[in-house]
N, C-alpha and C positions, 0 to 999 in steps of 0.2 A: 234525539234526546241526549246523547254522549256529548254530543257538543254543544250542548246550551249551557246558559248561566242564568241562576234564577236568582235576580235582584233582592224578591222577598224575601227569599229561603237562605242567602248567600250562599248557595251550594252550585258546584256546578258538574258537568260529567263527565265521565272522567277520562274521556276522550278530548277536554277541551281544548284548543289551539293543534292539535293533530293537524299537521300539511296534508295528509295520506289522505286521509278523508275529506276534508274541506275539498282538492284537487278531484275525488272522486262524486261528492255532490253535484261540481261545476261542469264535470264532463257530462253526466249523467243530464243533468238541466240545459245544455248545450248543444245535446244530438237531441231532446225533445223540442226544441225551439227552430232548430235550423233548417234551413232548405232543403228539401230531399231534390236530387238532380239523377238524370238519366229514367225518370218514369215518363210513360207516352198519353198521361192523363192531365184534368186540367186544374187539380191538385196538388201542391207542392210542398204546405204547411199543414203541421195540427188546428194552428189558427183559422183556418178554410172550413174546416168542422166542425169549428164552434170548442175547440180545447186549447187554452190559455192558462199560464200561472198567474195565480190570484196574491193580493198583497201581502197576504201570510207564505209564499212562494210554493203552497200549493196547488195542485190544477185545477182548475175550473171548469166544468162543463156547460154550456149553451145549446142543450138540448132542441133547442129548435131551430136551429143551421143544421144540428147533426141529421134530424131528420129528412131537414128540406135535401141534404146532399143524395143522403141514401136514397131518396125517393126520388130526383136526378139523376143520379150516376152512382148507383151501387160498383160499379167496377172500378171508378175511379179513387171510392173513399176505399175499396182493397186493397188498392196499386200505392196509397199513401200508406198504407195500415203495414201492409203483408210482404212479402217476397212471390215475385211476378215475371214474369218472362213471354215472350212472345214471337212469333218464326213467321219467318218468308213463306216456309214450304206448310203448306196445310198439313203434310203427315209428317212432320215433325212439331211433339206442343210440349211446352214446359208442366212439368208435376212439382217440382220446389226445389230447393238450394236450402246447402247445408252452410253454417257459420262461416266455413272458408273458401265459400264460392264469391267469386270475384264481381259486382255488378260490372255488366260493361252495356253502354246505349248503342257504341258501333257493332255490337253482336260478336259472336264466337263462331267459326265455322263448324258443320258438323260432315263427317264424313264417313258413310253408312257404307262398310265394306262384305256386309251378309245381313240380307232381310232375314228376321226374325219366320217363324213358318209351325204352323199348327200339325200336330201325328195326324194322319189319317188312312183311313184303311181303302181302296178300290176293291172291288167286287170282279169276278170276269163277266165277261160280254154275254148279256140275256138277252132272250127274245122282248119287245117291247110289251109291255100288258097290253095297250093300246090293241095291237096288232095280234099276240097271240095271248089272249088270256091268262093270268099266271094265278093259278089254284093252292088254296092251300087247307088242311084237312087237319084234322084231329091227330092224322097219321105223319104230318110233315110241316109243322107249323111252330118251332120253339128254334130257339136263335142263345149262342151264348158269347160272348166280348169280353176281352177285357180294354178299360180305359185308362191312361194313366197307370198301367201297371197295378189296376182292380181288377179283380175277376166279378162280372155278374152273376147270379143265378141264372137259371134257364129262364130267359123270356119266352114267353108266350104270346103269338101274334094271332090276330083274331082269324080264324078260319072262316073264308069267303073269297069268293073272286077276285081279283083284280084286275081294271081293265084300264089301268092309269098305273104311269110310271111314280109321277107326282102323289098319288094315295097311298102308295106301296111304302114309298119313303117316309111319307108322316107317319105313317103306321108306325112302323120302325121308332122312327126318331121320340114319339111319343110314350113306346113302351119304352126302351133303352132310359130315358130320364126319371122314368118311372120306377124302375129299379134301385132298391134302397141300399143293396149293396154296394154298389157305386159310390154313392154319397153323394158330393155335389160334384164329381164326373162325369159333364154333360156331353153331349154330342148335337149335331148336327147332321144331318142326314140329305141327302137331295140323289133326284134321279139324273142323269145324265143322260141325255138322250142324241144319239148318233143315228137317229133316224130310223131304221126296222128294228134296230139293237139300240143299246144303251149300259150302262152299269150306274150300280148303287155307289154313292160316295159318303161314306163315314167320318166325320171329323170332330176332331175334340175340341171344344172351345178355350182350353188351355194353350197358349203359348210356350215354343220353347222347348230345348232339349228333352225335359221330362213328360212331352208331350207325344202320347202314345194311344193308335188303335190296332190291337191284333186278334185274330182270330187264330185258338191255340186248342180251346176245348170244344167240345162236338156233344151235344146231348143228347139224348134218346128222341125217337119222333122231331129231326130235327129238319131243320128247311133252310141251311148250309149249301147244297149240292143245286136246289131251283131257284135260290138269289146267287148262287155264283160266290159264294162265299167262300168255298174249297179251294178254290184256285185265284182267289184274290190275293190282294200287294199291299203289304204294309208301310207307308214312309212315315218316319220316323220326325218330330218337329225339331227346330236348332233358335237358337238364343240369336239374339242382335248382336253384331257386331260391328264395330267404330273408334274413332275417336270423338272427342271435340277441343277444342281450338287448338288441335293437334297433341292433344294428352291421351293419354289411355285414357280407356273407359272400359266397364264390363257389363253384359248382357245378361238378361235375365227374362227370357221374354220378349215381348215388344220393348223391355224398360232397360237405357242405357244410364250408365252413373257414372260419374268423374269418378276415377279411381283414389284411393289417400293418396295426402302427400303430392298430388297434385298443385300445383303453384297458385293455378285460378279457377279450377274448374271441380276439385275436390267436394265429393257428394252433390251434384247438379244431376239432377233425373230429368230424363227425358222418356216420353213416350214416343217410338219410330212405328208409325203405322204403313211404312214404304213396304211394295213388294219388289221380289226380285228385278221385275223390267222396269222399276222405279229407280234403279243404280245409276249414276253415271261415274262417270274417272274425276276424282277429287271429292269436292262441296255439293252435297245434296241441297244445301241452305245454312239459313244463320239461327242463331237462337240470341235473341237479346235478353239480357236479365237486370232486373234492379229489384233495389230493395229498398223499403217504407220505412216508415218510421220504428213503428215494434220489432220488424225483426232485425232491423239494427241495435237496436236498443237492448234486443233479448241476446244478440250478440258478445255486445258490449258487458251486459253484467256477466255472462257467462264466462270471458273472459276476466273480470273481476274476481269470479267465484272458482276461476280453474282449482280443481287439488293439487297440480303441479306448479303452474307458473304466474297464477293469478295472485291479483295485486294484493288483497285480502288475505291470501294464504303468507304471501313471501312479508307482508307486514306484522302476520303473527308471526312466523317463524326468525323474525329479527326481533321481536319482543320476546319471546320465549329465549331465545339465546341469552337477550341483556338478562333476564331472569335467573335464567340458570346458571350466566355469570355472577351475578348477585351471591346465589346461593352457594355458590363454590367460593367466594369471596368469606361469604359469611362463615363456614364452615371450617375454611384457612384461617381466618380469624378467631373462629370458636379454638380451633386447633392448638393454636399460639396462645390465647388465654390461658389453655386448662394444663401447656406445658408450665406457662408460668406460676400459675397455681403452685402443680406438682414443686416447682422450685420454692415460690416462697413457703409451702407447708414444709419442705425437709428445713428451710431455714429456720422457722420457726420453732421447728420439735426441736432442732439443734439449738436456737433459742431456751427452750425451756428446759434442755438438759442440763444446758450451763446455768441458767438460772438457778436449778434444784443444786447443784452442786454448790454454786456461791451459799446457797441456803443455809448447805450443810455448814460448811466453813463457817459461815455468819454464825450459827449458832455455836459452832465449836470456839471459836473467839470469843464469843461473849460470855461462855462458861468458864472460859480460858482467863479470863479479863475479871469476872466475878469474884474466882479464887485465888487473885493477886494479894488481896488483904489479908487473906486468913493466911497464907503463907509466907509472910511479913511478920506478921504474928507471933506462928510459932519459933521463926528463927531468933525474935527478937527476947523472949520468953529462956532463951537455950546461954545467953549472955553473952551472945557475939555484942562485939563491937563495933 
């Protein structure tokens, strides 16, 4: 609308002939047209979907390509749309890219120098139920954890036999979830079985340094001491650790991130589902990434729209300046006016001082000038000669 001219109206707006924007329409309309390169789909244009500029040079939808696509290849009208990536290593998978992640089709290396690892708590070594029944009573049947650095309440496990290592542990793991203290500090549970013995293994389904099971408190009526709770080992979880394409990166979890400031790899998540004996010396795998159309696009304006460096912004901030040149012009100017004022009013009262004064004169002359005849007069009356 700022840049139109309206014929009827002879008006036009008041951005008309602006470079700055004309230049930013045509990039804008240039990355929605162009060929996206480095996706591994069979997708490459908007046009392929059925979205075209129309002869008003707005877009156009041909919803019924769009659909025939999606209902073909839903992943492939993504891979045009979205930001997408994809790996060698099945336990390495892309989660998204940040504005200044770099696409690349020959891929990034990644180099997983600590698998990521869940807290969990081990029990000591019990008789198996199987083998020797493991009872439990009104009198020794209540269990307490914390997870994640929760404390639960006293759980309560159902009082009955156990004759299965495998029952004992759902038991468990079903009241432990069940506990509202916790929240959504879930666990997993499983028997381990070493054949006449076995132990309880507790694990937190959180990832990650902050990932934690210990046994700290002891309830009344507890059954600590016949699941081997007393004498169990807490390991403690730890974060991923890595690079990719030889940048830092930080762990959080299974999730690794291009560190800022990173050159190409800045905000790239990854999800590393490797475990330890999944390491090798160097490249786990690649991560290929590209990017579609919108999130170039949403790039693009963002970088338009930065509040530091974007183009929009440094456009205003050179109009604001001519502005405020303007106005400090104008104000020099007012300045200079109102000194000249100040001069021509003192000229003028001094104008008019001398005028009053000529006045007086004028009138003392002409009184002067009046009584030339009468004193003619009387000299001539006195009989001078």
């Amino acid at each position: 609308d700022q840049l139109d001219y309206n014929s009827e109206t002879n008006k036009s707006g008041v951005l008309l002939g602006e470079s700055s924007l004309i230049t930013l329409l045509s990039d804008i309309r240039t990355s929605i047209v162009k060929r996206i390169t480095g996706i591994d789909g069979n997708l490459d244009t908007l046009s392929d979907i059925g979205i075209t500029f129309g002869l008003n040079g707005k877009l156009k939808l041909d919803s019924s390509i769009l659909n025939e696509k999606i209902a073909e290849n839903l992943g492939d009208v993504k891979k045009l749309l979205l930001a997408s990536g994809s790996s060698d290593n099945g336990y390495i998978s892309f989660m998204s890219a940040g504005p200044e992640v770099v696409p690349s089709s020959s891929g990034y290396d990644v180099d997983i120098t600590q698998a990521a690892l869940q807290g969990k708590f081990d029990s000591a070594v019990i008789s198996d139920p199987e083998n020797t029944n493991l009872i439990l009573t009104a009198e020794n049947n209540n269990i307490q954890l914390k997870v994640n650095g929760m404390l639960s309440s006293a759980i309560t496990l159902e009082a009955k036999t156990y004759t299965s290592g495998d029952d004992l542990a759902q038991e468990i793991e079903e009241k432990i979830n069940a506990d509202s203290s916790l929240g959504s500090n879930e666990v997993s549970v499983a028997w381990v079985d070493n054949g006449d013995t076995g132990y309880l293994q507790i694990t937190s389904t959180l990832w990650g340094e902050n990932s934690k099971v210990e046994i700290d408190s002891v309830p009344s009526a507890n059954a600590h001491n016949i699941l081997g709770f007393t004498n169990g080992t807490s390991t403690e979880g730890q974060d991923v650790e890595g690079t990719i394409n030889g940048e830092s990166a930080t762990g959080i979890g299974q999730i690794l991130t291009g560190d800022n400031d990173n050159s190409t790899t800045e905000g790239l998540k990854l999800k590393i589902e490797l475990s330890g004996s999944d390491l090798v010396e160097g490249s786990e795998g690649k991560i290929f990434v590209s990017k579609g159309v919108a999130a170039l696009l949403s790039e693009k304006i963002d970088n338009y729209t930065d509040a530091n460096v974007g183009l929009l912004n440094s456009k205003t901030d050179s109009i604001q300046t001519q502005i405020n040149n303007i106005k400090d012009q104008v104000e020099r100017m007012e300045q200079q006016l109102e000194r000249k004022r100040a001069v021509l009013y003192r000229q003028f009262m001094a104008m008019e001082e001398a005028l009053g004064q000529l006045q007086v004169q004028q009138q003392y002359l002409t009184s002067a000038i009046a009584s030339l005849p009468q004193i003619g007069s009387r000299n001539s009356g006195g009989g001078l000669q």
